[in-house]
SELUM-782773 format. One record per atom (N, C-alpha, C): residue number from 0; residue in three letters; atom name; x, y, z. Coordinates in steps of 0.02 Angstrom, whole numbers. Atoms other than C-alpha are relative to their C-alpha. Layout:
NODE  resi  resn  name       X       Y       Z
NODE   NUM   ala    CA       X       Y       Z
...
//
This chain:
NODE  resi  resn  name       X       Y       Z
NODE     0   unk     N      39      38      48
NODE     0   unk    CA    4857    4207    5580
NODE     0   unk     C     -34      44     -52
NODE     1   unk     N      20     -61      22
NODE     1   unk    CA    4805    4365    5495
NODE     1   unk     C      45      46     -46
NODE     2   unk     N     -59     -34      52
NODE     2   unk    CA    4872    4459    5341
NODE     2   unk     C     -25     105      13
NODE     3   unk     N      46     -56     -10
NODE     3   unk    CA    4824    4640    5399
NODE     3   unk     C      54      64     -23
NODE     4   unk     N     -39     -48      29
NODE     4   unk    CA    4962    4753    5328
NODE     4   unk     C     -13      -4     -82
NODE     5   unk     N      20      -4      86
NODE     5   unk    CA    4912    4816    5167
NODE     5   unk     C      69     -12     -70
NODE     6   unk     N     -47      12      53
NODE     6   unk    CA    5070    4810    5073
NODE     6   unk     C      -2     -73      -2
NODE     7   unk     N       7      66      12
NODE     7   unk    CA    5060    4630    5120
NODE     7   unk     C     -78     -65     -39
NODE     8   unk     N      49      19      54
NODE     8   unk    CA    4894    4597    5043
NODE     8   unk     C      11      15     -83
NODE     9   unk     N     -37     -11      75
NODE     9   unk    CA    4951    4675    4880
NODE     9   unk     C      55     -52     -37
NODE    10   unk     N     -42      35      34
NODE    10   unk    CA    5102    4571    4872
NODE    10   unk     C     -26     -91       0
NODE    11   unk     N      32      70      15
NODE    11   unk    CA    5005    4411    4897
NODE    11   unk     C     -61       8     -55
NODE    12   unk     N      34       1      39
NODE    12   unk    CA    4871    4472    4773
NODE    12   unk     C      57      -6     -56
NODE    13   unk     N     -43       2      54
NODE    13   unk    CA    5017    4512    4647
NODE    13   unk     C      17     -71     -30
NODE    14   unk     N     -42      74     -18
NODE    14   unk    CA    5104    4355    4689
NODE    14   unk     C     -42     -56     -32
NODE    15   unk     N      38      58      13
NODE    15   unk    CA    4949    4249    4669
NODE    15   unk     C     -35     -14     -81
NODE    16   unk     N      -5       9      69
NODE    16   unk    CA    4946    4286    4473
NODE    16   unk     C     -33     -63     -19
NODE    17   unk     N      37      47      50
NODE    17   unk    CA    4919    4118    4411
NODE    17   unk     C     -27     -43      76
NODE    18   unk     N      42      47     -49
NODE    18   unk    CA    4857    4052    4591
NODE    18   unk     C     -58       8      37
NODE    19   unk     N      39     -26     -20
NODE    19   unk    CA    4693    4118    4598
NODE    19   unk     C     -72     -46     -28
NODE    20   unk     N      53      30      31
NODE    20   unk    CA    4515    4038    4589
NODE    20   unk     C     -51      75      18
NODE    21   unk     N      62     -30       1
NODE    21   unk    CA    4341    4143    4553
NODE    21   unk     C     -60     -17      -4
NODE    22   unk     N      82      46      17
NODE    22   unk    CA    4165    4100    4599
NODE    22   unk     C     -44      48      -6
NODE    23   unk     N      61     -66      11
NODE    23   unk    CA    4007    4221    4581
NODE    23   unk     C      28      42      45
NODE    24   unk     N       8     -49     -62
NODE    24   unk    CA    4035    4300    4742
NODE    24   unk     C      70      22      53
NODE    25   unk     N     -60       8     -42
NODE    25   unk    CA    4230    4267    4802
NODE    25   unk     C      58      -1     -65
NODE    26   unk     N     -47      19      35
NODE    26   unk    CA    4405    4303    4731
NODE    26   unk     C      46      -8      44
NODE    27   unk     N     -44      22     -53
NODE    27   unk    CA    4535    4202    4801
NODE    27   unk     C      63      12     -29
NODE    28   unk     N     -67     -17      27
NODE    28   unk    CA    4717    4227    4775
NODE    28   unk     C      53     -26      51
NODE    29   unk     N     -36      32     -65
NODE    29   unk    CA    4851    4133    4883
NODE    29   unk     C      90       5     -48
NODE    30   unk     N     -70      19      24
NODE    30   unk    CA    5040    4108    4876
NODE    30   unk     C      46     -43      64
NODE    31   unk     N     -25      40     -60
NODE    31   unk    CA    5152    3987    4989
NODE    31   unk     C      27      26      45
NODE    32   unk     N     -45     -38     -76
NODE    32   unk    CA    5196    4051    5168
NODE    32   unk     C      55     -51       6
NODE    33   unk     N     -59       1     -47
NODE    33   unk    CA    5361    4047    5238
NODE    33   unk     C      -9      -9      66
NODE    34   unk     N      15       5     -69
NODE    34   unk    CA    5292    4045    5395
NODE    34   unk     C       8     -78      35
NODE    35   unk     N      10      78     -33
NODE    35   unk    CA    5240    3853    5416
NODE    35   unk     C     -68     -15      16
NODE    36   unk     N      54       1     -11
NODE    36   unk    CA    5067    3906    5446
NODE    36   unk     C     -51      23     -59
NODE    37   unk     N      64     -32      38
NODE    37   unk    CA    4898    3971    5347
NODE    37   unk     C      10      64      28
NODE    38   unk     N      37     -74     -28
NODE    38   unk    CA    4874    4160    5361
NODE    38   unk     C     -57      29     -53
NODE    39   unk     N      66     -23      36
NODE    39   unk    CA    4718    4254    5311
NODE    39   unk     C     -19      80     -16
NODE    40   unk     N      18     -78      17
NODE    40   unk    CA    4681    4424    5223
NODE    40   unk     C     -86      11     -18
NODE    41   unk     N      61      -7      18
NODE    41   unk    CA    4502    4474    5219
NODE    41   unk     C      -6      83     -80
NODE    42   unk     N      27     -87      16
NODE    42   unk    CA    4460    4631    5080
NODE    42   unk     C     -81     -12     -15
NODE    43   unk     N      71      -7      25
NODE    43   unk    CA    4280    4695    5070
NODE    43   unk     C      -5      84     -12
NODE    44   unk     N      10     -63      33
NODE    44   unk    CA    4266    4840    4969
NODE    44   unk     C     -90      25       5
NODE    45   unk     N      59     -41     -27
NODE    45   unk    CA    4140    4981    5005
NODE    45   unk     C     -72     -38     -50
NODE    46   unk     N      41      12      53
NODE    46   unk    CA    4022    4955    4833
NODE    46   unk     C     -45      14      -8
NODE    47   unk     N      61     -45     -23
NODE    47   unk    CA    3916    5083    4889
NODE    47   unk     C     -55     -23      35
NODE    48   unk     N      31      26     -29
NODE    48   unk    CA    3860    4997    5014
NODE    48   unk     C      -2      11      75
NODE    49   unk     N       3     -45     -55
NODE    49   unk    CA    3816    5037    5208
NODE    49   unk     C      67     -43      39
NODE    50   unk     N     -44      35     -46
NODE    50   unk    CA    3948    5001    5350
NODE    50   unk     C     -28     -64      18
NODE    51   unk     N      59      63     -31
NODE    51   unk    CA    3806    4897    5423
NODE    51   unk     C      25     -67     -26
NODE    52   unk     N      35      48      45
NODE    52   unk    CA    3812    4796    5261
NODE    52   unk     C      85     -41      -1
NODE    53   unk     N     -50      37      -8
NODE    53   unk    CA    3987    4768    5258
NODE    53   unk     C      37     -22      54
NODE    54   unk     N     -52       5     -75
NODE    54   unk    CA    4041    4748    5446
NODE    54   unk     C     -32     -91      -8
NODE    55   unk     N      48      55      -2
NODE    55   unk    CA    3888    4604    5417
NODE    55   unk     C      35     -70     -46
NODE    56   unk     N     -51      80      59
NODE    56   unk    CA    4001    4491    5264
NODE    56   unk     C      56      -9      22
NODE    57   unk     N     -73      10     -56
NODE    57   unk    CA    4158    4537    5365
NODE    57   unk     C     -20     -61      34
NODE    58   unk     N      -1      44     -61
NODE    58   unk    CA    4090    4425    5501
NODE    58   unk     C     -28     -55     -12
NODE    59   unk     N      48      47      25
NODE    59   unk    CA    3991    4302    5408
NODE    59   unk     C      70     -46     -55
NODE    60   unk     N     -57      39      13
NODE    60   unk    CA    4169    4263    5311
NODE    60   unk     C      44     -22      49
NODE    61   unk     N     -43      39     -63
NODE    61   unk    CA    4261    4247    5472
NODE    61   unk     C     -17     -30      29
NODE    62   unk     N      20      59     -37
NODE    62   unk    CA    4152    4143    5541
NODE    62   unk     C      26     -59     -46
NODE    63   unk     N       0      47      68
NODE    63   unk    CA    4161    4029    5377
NODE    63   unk     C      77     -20      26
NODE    64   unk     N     -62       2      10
NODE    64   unk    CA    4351    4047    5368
NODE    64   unk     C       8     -38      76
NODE    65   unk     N     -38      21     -65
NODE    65   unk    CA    4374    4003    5568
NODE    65   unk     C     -25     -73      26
NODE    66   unk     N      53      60       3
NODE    66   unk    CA    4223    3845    5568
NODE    66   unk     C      22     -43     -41
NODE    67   unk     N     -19      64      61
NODE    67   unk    CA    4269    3763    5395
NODE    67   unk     C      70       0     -16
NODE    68   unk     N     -61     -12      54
NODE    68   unk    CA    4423    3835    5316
NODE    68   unk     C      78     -44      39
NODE    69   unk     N     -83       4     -31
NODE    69   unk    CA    4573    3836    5436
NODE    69   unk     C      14     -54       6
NODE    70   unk     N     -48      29     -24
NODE    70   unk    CA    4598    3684    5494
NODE    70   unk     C      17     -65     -82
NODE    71   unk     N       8      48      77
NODE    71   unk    CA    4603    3598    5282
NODE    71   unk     C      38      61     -26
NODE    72   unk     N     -48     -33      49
NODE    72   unk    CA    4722    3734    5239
NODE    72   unk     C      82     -20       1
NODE    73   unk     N    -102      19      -3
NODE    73   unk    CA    4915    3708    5186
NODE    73   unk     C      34      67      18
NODE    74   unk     N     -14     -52      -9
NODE    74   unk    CA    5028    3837    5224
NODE    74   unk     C       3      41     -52
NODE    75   unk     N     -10     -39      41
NODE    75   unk    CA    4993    3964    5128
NODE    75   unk     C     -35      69      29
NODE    76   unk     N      52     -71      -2
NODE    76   unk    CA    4924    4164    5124
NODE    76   unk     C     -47      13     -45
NODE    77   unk     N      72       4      44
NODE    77   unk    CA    4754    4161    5067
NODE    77   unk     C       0      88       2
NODE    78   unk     N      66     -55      -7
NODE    78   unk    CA    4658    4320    5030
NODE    78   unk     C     -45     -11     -37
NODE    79   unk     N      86      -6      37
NODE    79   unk    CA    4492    4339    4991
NODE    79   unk     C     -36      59      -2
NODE    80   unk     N      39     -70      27
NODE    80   unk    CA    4410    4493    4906
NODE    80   unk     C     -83     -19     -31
NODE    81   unk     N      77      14       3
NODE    81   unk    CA    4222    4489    4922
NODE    81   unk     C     -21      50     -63
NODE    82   unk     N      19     -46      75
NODE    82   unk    CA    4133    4558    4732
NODE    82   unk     C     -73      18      25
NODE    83   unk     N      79     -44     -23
NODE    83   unk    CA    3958    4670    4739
NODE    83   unk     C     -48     -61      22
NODE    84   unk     N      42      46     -33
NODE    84   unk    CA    3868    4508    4732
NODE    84   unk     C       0     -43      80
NODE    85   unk     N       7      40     -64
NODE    85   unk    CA    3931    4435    4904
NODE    85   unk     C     -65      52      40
NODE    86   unk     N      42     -46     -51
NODE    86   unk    CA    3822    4571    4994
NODE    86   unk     C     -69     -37      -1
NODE    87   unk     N      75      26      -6
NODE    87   unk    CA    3669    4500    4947
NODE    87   unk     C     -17     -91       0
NODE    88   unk     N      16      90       3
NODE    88   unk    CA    3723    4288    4946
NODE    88   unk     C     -12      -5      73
NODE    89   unk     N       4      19     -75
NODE    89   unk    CA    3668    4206    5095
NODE    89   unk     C      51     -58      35
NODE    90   unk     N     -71      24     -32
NODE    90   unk    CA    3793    4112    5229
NODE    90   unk     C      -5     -62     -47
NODE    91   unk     N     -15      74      64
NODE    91   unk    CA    3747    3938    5137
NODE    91   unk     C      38       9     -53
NODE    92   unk     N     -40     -20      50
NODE    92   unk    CA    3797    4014    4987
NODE    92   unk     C      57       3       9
NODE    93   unk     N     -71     -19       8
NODE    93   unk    CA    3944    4088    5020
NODE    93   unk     C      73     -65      36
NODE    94   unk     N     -28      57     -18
NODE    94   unk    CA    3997    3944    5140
NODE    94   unk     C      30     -60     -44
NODE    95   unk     N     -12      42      67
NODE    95   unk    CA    3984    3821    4988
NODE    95   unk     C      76      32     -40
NODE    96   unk     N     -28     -23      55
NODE    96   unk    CA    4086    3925    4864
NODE    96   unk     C      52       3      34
NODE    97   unk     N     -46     -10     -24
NODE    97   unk    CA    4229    3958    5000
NODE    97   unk     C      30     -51      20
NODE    98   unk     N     -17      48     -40
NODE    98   unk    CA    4227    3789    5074
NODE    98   unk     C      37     -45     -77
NODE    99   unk     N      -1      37      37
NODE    99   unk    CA    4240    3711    4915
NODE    99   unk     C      53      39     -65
NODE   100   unk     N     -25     -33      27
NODE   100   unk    CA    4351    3829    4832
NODE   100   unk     C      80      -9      38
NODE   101   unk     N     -43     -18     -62
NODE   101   unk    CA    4486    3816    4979
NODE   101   unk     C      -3     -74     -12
NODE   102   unk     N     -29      64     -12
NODE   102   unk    CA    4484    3634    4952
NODE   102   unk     C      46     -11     -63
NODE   103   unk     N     -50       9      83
NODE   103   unk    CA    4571    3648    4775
NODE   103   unk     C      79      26       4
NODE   104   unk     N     -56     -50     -33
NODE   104   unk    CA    4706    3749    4852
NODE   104   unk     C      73     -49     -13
NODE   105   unk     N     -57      27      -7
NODE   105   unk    CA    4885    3686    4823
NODE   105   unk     C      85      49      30
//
C-alpha cells in the first residue's frame, strides 16, 4: 500500500503533471494505478529542520492518510510532499486540507 522506492515516487510526481492539487501546507500529485488499489508515497523534506520535527509530520500524516484518506480513495498513487509551512500547521489543519483535497481526486 506504500510507494517507497524512490524512482517510483519521481515517476508518479513526473507523471502527475497536470494531476496535481496545492494547498498552503501539502502538494499532492497522483496518477492511476495499475494495481487495482490506492498506494501512498509520503516526502518530507529536511527544511532545516530537526529529525524530531520531521519524524513528528511523518506520523501526524500517516495517521491522517490511514483514519480519513484510504478508505475514499480510487485507485490511484498518491504522493504527498509536505512544504516548510506543514511543520508548524496543526493536525486540524493539515487534516482539513488533505481530507478535503483527496476528495477532488479523480
Amino acid at each position: 500500500m506504500r510507494i517507497t522506492r524512490g524512482a517510483e515516487l519521481t515517476a508518479c510526481w513526473e507523471a502527475g503533471g497536470s494531476r496535481r492539487r496545492r494547498t498552503p501546507h501539502l502538494d499532492l500529485a497522483w496518477r492511476h494505478s495499475t494495481l487495482g488499489h490506492a498506494r501512498l508515497g509520503l516526502i518530507v523534506p529536511r527544511h532545516q529542520s530537526t529529525a524530531v520535527a520531521r519524524n513528528r509530520l511523518r506520523r501526524r500524516l500517516r495517521e491522517i492518510l490511514r483514519r480519513d484518506v484510504l478508505r475514499h480513495l480510487p485507485a490511484v498513487d498518491l504522493v504527498i510532499r509536505a512544504k516548510r509551512s506543514a511543520y508548524t500547521a496543526s493536525f486540524a489543519v493539515l487534516r482539513a486540507e488533505l481530507t478535503g483535497a483527496v476528495e477532488t481526486l479523480t
